[in-house]
Backbone bond lengths (Angstrom), bond angles and torsions (degrees), N, CA, C in turn:
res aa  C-N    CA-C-N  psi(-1)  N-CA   C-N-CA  omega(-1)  CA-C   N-CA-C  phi
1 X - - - 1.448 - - 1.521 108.89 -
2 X 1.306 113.13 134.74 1.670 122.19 -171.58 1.496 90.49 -75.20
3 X 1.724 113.07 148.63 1.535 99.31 -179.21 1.153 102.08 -90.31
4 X 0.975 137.16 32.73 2.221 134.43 154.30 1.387 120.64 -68.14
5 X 1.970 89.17 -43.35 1.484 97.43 -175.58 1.930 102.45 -95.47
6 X 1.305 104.58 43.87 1.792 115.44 170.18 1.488 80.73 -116.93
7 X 1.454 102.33 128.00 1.650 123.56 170.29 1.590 94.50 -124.44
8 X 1.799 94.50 129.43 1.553 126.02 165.92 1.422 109.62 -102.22
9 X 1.239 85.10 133.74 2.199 115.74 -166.76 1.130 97.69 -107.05
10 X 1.556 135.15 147.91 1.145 123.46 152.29 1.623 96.15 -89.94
11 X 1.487 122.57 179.37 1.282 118.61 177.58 1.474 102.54 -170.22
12 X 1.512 113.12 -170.83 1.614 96.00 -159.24 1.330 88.24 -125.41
13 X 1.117 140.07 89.30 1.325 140.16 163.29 1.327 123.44 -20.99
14 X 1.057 119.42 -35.45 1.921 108.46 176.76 1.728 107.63 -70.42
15 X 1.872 114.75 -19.88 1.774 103.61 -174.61 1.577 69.50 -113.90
16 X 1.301 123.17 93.18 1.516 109.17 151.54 1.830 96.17 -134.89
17 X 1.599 98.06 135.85 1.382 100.76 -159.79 2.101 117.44 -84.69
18 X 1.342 101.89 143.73 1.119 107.68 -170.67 1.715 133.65 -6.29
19 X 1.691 82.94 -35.40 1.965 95.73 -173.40 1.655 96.19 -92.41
20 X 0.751 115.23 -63.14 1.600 108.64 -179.32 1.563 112.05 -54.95
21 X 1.361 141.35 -20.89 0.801 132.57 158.03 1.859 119.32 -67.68
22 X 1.159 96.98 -32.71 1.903 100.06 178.43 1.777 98.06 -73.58
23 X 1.523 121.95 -44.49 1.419 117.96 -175.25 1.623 92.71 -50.20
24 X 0.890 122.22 -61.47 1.877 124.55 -163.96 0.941 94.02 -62.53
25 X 1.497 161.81 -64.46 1.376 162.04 155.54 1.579 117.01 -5.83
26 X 1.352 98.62 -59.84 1.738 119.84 -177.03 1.467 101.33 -62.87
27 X 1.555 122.35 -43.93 2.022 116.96 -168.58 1.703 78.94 -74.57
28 X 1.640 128.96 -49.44 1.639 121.53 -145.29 1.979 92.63 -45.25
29 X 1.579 113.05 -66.80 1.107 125.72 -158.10 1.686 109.39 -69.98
30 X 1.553 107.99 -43.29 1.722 93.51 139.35 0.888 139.10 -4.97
31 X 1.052 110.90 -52.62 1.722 103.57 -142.47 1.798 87.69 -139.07
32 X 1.176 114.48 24.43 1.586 111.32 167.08 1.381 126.49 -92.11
33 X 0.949 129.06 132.10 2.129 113.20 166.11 0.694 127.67 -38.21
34 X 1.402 131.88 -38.04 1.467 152.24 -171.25 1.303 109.66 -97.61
35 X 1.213 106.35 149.95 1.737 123.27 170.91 1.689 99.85 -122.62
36 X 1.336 83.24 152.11 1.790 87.45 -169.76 1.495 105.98 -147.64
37 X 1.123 117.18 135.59 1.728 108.22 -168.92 1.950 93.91 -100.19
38 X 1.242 110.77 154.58 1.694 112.55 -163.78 1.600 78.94 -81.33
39 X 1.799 75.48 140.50 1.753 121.92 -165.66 1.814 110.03 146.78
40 X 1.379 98.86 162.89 1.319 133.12 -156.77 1.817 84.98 -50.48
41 X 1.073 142.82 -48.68 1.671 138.17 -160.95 1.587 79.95 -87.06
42 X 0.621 141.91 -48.23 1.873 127.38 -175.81 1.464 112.26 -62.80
43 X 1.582 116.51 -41.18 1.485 107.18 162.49 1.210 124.43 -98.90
44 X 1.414 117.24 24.80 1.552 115.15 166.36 1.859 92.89 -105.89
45 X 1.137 122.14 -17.18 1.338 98.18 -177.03 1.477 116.98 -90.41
46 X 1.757 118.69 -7.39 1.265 139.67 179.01 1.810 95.36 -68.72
47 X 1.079 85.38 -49.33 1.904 90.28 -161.75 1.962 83.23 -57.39
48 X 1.178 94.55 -67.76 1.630 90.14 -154.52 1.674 124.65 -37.73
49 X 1.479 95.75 -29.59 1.899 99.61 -175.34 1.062 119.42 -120.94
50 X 1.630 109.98 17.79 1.548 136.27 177.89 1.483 150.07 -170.34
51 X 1.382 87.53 -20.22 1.718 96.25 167.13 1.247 108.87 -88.78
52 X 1.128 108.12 -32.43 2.145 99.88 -177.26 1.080 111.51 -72.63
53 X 1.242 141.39 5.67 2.046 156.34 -170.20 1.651 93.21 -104.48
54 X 1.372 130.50 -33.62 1.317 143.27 -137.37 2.025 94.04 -97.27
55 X 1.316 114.43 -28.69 1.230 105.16 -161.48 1.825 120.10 -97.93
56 X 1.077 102.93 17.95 1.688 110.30 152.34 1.940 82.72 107.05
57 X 1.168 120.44 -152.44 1.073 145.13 -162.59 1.367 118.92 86.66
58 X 1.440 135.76 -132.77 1.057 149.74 88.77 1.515 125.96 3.17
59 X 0.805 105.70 -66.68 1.865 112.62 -170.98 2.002 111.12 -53.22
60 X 1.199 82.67 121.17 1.887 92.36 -177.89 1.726 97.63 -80.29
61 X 1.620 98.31 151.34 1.628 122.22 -168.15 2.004 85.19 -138.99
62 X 1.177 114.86 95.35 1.762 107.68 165.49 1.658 101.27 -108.72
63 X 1.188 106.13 158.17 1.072 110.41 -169.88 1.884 108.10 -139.07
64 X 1.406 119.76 121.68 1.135 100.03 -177.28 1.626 113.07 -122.74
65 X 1.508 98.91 124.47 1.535 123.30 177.19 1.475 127.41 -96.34
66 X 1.384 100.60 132.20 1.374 129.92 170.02 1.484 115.32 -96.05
67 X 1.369 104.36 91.28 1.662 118.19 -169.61 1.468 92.78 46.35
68 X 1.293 126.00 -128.41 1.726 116.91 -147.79 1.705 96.35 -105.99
69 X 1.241 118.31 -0.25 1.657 119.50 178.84 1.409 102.96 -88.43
70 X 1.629 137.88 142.99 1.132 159.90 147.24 1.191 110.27 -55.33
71 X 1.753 110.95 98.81 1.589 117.93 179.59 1.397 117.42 -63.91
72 X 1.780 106.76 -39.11 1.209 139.53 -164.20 1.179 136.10 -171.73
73 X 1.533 123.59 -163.80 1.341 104.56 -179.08 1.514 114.49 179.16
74 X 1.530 119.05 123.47 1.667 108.57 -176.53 1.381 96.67 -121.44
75 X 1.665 114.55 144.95 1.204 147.56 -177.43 1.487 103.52 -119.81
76 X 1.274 100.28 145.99 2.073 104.28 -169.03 1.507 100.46 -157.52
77 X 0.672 119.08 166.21 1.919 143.54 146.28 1.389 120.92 -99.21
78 X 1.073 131.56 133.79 1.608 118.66 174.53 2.080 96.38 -108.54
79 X 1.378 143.61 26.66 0.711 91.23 163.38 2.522 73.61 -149.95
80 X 1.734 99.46 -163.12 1.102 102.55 -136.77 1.892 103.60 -57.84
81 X 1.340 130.50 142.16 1.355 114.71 178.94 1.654 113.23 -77.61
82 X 1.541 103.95 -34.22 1.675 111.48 -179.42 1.145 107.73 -65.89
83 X 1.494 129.62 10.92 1.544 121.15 -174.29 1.116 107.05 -131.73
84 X 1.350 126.82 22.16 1.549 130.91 -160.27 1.499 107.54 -139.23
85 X 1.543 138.25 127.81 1.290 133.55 179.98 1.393 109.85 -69.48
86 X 1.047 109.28 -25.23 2.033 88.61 174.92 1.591 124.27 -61.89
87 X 1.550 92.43 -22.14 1.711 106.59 -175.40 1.521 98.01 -55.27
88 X 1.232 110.64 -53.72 1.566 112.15 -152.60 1.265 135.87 -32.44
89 X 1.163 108.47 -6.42 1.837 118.46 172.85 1.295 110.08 -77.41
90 X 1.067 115.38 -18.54 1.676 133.27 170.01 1.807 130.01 -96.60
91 X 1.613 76.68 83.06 1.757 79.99 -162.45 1.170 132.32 -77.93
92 X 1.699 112.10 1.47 1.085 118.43 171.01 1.485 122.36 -81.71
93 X 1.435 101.39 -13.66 1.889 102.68 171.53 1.420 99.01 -61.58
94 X 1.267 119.06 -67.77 1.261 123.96 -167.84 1.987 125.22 -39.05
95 X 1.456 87.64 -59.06 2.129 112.86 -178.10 1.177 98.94 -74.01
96 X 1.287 109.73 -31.15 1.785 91.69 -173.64 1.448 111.23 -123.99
97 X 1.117 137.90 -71.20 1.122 168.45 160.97 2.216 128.95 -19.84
98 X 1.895 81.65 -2.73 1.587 88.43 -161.73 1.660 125.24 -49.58
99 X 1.478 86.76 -40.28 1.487 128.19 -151.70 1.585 90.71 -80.37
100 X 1.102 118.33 -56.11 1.359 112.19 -178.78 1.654 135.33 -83.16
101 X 1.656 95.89 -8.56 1.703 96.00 158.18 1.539 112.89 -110.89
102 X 1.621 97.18 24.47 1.911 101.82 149.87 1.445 102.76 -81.20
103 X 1.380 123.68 -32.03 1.620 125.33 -155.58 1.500 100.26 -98.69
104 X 1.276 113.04 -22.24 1.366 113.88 176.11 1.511 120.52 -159.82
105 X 1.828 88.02 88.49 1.772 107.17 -165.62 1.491 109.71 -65.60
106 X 1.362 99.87 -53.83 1.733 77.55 -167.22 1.666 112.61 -77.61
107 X 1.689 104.96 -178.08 1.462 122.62 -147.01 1.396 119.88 -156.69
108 X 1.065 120.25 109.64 1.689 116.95 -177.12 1.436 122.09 -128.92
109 X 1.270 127.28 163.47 1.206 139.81 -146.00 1.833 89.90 -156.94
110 X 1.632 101.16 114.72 1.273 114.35 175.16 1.444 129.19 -136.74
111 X 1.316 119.05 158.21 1.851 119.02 -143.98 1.234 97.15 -145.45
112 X 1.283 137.68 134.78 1.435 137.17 139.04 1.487 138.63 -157.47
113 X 1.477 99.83 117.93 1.705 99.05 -166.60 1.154 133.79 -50.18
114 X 1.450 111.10 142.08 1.175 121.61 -132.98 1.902 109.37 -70.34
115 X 0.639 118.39 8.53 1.992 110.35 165.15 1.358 90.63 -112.49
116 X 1.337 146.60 -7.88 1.357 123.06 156.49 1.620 113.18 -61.56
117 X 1.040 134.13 -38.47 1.369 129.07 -163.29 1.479 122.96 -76.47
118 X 1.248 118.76 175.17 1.404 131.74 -142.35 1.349 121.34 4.55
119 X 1.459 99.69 72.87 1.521 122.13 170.85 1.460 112.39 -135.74
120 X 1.448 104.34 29.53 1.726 96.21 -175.17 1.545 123.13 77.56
121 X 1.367 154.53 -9.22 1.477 177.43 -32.72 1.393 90.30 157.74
122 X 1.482 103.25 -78.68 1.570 109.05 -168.53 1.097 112.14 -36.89
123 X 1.496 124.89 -69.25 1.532 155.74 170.27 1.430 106.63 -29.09
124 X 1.268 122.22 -14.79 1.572 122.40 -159.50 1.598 97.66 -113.92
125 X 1.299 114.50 -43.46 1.468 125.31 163.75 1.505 116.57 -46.77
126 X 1.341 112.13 -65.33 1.576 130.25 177.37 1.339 96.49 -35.06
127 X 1.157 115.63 -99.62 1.892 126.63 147.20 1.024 108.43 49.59
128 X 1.953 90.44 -84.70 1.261 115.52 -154.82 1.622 118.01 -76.80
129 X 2.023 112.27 -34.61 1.299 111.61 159.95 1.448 106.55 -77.79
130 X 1.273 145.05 3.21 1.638 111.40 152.28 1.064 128.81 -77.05
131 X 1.459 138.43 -19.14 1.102 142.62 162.15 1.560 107.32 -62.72
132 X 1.257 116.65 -91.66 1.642 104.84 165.29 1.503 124.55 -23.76
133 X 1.226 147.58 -30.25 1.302 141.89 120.31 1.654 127.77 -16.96
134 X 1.451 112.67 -82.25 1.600 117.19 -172.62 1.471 93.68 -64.02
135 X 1.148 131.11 -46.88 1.351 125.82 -160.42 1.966 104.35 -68.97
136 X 1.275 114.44 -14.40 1.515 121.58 173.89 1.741 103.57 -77.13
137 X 1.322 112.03 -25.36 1.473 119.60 -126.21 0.899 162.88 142.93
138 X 1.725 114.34 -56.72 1.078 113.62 -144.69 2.016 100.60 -93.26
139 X 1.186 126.95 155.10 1.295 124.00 -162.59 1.869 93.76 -82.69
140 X 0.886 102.27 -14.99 1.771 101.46 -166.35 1.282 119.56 -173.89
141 X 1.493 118.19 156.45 1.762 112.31 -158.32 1.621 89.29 -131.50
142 X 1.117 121.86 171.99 2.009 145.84 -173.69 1.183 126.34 -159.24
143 X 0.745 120.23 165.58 1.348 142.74 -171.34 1.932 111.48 -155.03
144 X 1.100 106.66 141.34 1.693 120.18 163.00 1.415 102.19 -117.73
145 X 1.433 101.16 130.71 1.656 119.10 151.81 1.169 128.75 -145.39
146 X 1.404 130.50 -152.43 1.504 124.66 -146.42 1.532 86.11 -110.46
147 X 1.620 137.19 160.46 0.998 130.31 174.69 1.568 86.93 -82.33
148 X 1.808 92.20 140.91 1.848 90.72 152.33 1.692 107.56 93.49
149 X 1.341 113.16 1.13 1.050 122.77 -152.39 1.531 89.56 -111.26
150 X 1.991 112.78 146.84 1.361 106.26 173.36 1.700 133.94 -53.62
151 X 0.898 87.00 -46.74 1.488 92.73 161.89 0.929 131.68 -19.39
152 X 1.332 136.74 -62.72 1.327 159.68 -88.55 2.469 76.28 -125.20
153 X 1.084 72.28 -69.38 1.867 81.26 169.78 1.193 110.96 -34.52
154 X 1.715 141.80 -43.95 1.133 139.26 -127.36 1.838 72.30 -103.41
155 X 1.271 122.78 -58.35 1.258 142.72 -118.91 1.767 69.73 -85.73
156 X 1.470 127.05 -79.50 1.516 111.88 175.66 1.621 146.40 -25.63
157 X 1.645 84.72 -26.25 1.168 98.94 177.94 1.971 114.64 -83.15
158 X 1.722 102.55 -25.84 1.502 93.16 164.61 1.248 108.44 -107.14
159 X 1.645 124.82 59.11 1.201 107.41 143.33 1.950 103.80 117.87
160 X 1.175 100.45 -35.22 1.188 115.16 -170.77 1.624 119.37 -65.47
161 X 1.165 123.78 129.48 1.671 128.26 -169.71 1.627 110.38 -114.03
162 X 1.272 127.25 121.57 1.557 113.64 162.03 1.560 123.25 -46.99
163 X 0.710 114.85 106.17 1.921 124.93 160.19 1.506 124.21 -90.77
164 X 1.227 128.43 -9.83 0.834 125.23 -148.67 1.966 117.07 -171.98
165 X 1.344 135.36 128.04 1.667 134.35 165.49 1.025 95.11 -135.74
166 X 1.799 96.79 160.98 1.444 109.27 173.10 1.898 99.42 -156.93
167 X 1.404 110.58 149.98 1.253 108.52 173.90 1.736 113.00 -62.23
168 X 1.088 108.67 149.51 1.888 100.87 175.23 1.672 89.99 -167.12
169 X 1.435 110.27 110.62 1.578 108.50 145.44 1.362 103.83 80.01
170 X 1.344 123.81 21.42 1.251 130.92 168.09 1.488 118.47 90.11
171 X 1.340 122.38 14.87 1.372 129.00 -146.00 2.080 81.62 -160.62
172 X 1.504 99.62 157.25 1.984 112.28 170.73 1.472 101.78 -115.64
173 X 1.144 92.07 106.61 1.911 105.03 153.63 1.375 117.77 -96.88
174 X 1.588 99.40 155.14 1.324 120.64 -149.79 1.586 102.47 -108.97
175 X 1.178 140.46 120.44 1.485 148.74 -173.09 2.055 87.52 -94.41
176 X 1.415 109.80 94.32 1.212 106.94 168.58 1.761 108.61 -120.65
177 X 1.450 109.39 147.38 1.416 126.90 -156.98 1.558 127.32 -142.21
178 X 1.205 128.10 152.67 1.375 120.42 159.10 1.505 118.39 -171.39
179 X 1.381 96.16 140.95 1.319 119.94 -166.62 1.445 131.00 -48.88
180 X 1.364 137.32 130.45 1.494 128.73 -173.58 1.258 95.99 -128.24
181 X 1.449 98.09 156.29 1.626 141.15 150.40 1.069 123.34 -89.86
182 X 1.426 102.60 140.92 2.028 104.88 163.72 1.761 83.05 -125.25
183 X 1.223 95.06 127.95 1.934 98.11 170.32 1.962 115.20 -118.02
184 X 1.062 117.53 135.50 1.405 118.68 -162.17 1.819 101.37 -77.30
185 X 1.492 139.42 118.55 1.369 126.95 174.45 1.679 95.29 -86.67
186 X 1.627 80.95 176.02 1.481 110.55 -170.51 1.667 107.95 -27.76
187 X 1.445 112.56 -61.18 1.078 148.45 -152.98 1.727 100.62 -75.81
188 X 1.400 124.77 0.50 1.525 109.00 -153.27 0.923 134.67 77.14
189 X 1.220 96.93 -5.48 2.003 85.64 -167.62 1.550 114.82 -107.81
190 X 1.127 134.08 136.83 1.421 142.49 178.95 1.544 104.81 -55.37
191 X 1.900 104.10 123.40 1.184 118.59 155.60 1.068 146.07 -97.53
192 X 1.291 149.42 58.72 1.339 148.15 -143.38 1.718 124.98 -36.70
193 X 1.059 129.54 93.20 1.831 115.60 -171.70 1.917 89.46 -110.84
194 X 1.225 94.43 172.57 1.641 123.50 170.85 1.441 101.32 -135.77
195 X 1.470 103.44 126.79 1.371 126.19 -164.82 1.456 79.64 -123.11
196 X 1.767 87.79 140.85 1.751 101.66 -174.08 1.649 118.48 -129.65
């Protein structure tokens, strides 16, 4: 399947049904460093970089499909994480990091199995939560990752700039970010851009 004809849904993660929730499950642990045999550290690390995105609010769940299979998938927050008690296991938002997810609240966390990638997909997701972002609000969106880490490439490549490290867990992560617009058209109506 050409990835054009992969259409991204937003959807509401708390009614998302059993199988599509295991497809998103299956790329999360995919595509992790770690292997984890089922037990309490396997579902505390689910919650942390994915189940807490899952329970409705605010927080966007898009999902991008290849005919009825789950190519991928981005999970976000649209508003500040250093100001929110679920964050708190994450102490580097807080000690280090405050100041700059005032300037750039929202936050996403993105996945995609592995023959989906570097075909542009990712890039289309990102995209797609910056608009849903500026158009909420928020002046600017982030991400944390590992220094050195592949990622880190993908994330430059849409746009995203380091502002920011902090020690965490024996290892330096990188507070990388970039700035949005909401611009008003002719018509009134809110346009979503990503300013880079």
């Amino acid at each position: 399947m050409a990835p054009s004809e992969v259409e991204i849904l937003r959807v509401f993660g708390e009614r998302l049904c059993p199988s599509r929730l295991g497809e998103i499950e299956a790329i999360f642990f995919a595509t992790s460093l770690r292997t984890f045999a089922p037990g309490p550290e396997r579902d505390a690390f689910r919650e942390r970089w994915l189940g807490r995105y899952l329970a409705g609010g605010t927080d966007v769940v898009l999902l991008a499909l290849a005919g009825t299979r789950v190519a991928g998938y981005l999970v976000g927050a649209l508003e500040n994480p250093a100001a929110q008690a679920r964050f708190a296991d994450l102490g580097y938002l807080r000690r280090d990091f405050a100041a700059l997810c005032a300037r750039f609240p929202a936050h996403l966390h993105i996945n995609l199995a592995q023959e989906f990638r570097s075909q542009g997909l990712g890039g289309r997701l990102v995209a797609t939560f910056a608009a849903e972002a500026a158009a909420a609000g928020a002046a600017g969106m982030h991400v944390v990752t590992g220094e050195g880490m592949r990622n880190v490439g993908f994330y430059r490549r849409c746009g995203f700039a380091e502002h920011g490290r902090a020690p965490w867990n024996g290892r330096t992560v990188l507070f990388l970010a970039r700035a949005l617009v909401s611009k008003v058209d002719c018509a009134g109506r809110h346009r979503a851009t990503g300013r880079r």
